[in-house]
MDTraj code that builds the backbone (N, CA, C; nanometers):
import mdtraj as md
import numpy as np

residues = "UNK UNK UNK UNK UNK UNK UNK UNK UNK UNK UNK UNK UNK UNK UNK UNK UNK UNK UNK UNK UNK UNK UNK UNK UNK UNK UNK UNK UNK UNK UNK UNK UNK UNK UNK UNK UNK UNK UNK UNK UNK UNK UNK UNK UNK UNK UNK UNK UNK UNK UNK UNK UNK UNK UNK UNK UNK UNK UNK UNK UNK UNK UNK UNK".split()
xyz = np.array([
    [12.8920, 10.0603, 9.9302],
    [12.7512, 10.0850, 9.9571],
    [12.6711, 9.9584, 9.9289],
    [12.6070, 9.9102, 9.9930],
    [12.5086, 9.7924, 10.0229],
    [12.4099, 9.7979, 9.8826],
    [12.3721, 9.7090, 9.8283],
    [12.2795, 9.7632, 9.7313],
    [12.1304, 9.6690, 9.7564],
    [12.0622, 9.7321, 9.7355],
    [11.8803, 9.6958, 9.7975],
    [11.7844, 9.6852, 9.6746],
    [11.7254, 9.6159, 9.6971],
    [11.6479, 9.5859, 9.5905],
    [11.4798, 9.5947, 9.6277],
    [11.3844, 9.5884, 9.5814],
    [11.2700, 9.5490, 9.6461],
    [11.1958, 9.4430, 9.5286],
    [11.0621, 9.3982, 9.5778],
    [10.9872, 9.3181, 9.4936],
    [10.8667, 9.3752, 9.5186],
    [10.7728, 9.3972, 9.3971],
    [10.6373, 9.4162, 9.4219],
    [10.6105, 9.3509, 9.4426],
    [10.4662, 9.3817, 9.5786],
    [10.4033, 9.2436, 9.6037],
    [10.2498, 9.2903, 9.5169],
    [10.2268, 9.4054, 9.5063],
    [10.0742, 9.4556, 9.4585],
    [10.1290, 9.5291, 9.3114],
    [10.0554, 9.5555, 9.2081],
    [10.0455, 9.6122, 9.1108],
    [10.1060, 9.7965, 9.1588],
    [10.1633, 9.8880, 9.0623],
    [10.1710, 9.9764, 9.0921],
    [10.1259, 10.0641, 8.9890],
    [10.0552, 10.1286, 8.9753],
    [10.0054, 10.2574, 8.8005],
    [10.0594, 10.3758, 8.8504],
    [10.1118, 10.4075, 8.7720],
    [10.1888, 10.5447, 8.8044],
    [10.0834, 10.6600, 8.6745],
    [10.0005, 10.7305, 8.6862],
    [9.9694, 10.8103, 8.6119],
    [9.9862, 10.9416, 8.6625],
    [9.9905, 11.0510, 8.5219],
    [9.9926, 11.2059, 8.5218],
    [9.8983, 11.1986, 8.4104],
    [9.8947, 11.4062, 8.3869],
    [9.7903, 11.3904, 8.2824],
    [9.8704, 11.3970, 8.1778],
    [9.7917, 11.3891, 8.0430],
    [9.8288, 11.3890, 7.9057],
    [9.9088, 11.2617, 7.8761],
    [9.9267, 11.1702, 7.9252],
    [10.0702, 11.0842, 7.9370],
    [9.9698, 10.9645, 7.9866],
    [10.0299, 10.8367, 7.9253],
    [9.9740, 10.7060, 7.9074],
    [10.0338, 10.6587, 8.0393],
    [9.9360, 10.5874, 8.0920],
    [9.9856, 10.5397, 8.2781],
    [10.0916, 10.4604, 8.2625],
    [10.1806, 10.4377, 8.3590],
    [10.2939, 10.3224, 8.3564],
    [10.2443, 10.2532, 8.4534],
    [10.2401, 10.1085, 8.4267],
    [10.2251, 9.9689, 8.5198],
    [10.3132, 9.8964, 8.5628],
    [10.3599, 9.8811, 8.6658],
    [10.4422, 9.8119, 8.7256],
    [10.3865, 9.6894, 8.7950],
    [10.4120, 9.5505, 8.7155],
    [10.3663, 9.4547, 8.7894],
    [10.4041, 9.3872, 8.9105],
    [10.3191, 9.3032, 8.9299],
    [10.3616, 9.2479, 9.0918],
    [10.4286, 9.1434, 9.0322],
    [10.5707, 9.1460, 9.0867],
    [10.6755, 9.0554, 9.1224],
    [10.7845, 9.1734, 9.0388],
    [10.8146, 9.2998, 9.0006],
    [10.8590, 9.3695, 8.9577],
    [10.9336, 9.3881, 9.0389],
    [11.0883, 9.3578, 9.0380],
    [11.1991, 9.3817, 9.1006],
    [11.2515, 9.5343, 9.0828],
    [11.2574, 9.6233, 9.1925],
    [11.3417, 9.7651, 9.1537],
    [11.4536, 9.7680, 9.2703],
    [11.5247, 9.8561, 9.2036],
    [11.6679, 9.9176, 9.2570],
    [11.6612, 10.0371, 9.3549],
    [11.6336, 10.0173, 9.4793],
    [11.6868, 10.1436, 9.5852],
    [11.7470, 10.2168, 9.5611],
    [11.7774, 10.3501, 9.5004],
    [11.8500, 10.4313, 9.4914],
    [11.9055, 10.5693, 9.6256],
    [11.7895, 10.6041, 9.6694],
    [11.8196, 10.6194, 9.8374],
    [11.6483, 10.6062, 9.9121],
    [11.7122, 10.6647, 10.0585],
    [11.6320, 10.6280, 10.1541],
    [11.6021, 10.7833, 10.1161],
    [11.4759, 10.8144, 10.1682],
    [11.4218, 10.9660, 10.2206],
    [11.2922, 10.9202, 10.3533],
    [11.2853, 11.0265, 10.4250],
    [11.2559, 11.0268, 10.5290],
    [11.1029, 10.9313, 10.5401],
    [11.0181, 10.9164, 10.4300],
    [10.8941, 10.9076, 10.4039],
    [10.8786, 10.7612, 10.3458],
    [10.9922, 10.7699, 10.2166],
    [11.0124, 10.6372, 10.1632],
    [11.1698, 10.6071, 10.1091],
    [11.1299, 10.5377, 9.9716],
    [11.2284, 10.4946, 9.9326],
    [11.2158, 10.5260, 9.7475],
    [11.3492, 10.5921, 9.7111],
    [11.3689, 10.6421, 9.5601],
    [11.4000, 10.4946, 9.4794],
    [11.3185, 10.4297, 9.3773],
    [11.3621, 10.3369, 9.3136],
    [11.3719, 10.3685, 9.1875],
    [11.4451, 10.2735, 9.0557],
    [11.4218, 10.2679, 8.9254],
    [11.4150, 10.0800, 8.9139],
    [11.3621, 10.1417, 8.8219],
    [11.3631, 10.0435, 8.7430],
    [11.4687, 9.9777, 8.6400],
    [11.5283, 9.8490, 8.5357],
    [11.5702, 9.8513, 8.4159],
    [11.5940, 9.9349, 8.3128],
    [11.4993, 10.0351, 8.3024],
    [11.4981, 10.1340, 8.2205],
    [11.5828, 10.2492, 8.2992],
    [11.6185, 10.2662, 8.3902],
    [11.6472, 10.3688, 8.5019],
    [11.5147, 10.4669, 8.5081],
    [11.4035, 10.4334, 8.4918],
    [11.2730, 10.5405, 8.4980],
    [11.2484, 10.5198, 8.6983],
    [11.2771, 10.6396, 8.7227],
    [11.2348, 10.6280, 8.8821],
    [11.1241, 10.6766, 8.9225],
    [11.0891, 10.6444, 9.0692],
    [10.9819, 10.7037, 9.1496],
    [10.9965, 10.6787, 9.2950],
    [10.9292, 10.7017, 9.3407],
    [10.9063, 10.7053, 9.4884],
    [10.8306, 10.5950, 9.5476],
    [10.8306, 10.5119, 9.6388],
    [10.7445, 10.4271, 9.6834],
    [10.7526, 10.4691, 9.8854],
    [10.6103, 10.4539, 9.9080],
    [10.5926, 10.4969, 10.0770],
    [10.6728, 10.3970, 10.1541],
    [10.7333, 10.4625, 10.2754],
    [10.7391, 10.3166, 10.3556],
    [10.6668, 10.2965, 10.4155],
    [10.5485, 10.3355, 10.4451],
    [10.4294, 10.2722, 10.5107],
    [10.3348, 10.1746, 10.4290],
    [10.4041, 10.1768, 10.3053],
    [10.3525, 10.0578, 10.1927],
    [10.4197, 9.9074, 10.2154],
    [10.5430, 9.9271, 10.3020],
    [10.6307, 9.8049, 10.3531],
    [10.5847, 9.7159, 10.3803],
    [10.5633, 9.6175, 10.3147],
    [10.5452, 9.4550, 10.3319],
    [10.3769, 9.4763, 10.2884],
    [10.3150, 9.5687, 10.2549],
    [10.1585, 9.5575, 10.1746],
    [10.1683, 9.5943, 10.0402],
    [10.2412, 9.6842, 10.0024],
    [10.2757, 9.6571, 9.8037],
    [10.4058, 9.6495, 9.8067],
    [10.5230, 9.6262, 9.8827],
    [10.6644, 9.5922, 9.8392],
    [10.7130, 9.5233, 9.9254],
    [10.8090, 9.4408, 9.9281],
    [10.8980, 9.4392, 10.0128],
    [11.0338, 9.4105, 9.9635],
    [11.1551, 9.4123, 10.0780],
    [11.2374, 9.4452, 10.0982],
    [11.2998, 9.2785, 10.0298],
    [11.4337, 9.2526, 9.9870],
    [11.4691, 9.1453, 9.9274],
    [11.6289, 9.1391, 9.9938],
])
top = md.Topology()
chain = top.add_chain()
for i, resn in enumerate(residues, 1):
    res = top.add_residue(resn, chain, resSeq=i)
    for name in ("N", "CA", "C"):
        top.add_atom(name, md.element.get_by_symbol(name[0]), res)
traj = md.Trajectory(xyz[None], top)
């Protein structure tokens, strides 16, 4: 299996409630974990994941 990476190009804040926001800076390298129809499943170092759009492609991430 090919392994994919991306790079932030824009800042990312991930907030919920009760819970202190997570920041993901720009130049923040993450790990593709899969494709879904909409976007793409990443983690991070920590293995903490999320979701990023692909209509965000090449305006807050791109592809490496």
């Amino acid at each position: 299996m090919e392994k994919i990476i991306i790079e932030l190009l824009q800042p990312i804040i991930l907030k919920k409630e009760n819970c202190n926001p997570l920041v993901f800076k720009e130049g923040t390298i993450l790990k593709v974990l899969m494709h879904t129809p909409k976007g793409l499943l990443v983690c991070d170092d920590s293995n903490f994941n999320f979701t990023v759009s692909l209509t965000d492609k090449n305006k807050v991430w791109r592809e490496l």
